[in-house]
C-alpha positions in Angstrom: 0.0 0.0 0.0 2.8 2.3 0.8 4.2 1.7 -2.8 0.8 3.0 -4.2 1.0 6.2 -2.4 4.5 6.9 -3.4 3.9 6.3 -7.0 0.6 8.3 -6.9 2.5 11.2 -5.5 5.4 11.0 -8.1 3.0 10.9 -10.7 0.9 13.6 -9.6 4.9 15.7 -9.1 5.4 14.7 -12.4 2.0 16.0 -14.5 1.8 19.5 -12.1 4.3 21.3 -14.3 2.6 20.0 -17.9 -1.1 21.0 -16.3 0.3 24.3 -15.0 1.2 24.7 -18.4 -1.7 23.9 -20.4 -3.6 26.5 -18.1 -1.5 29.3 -19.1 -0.8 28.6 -22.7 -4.6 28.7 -23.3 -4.7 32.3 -22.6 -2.0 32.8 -24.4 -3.3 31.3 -27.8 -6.6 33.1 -27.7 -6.7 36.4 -29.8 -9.2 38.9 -29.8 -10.1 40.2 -33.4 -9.8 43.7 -33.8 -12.7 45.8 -34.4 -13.0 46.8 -38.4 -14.6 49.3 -39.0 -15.9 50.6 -42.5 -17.4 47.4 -43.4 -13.7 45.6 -43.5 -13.6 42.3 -42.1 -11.3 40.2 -39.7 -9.0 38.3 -41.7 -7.2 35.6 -39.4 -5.0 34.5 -42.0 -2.8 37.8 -42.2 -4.2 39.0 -38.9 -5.7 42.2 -40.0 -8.9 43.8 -41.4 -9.7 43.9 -45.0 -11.7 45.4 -47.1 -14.5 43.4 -49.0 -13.8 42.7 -52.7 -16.9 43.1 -55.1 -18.2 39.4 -55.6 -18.0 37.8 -59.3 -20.9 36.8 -60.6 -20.5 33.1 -59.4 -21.8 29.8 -61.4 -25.2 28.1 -60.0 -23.4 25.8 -56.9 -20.1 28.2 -56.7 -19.9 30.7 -54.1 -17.6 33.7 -53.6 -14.8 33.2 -51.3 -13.0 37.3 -50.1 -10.6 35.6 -49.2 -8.7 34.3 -52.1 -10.8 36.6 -54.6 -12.1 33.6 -56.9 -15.2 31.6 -57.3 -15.1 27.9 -55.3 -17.5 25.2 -55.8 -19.7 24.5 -52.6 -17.7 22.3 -49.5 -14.2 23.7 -51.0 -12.4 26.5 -49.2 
């Protein structure tokens, strides 16, 4: 029994720093969005607002994607 507790304890010594860790790094990797004004958009990609693009008129099952200026067929990014 006394092997148990010793174990338990090194284990729970061992995973304190990684949890300690994962706590702060979650703050960390959440960002805020800055507010655009102007109609502009957040683009995550280059971290920054942008300003719309006039939509193409897009094929029947394409929609318009602002981000790489083109036409896509539906379920493609």
């Amino acid at each position: 029994m006394r092997n148990f507790f010793v174990r338990s304890t090194i284990a729970i010594l061992a995973a304190a720093p990684l949890a300690a860790t994962s706590l702060f790094g979650a703050g960390i990797g959440s960002a805020e969005p800055l507010n655009c004004t102007n109609g502009q958009f957040w683009d995550p990609i280059t971290n920054t607002c942008q300003t719309p693009r006039p939509a193409d008129n897009c094929a029947p099952g394409d929609y318009w994607n602002p981000l790489s200026n083109v036409c896509r067929p539906l379920g493609q990014l």
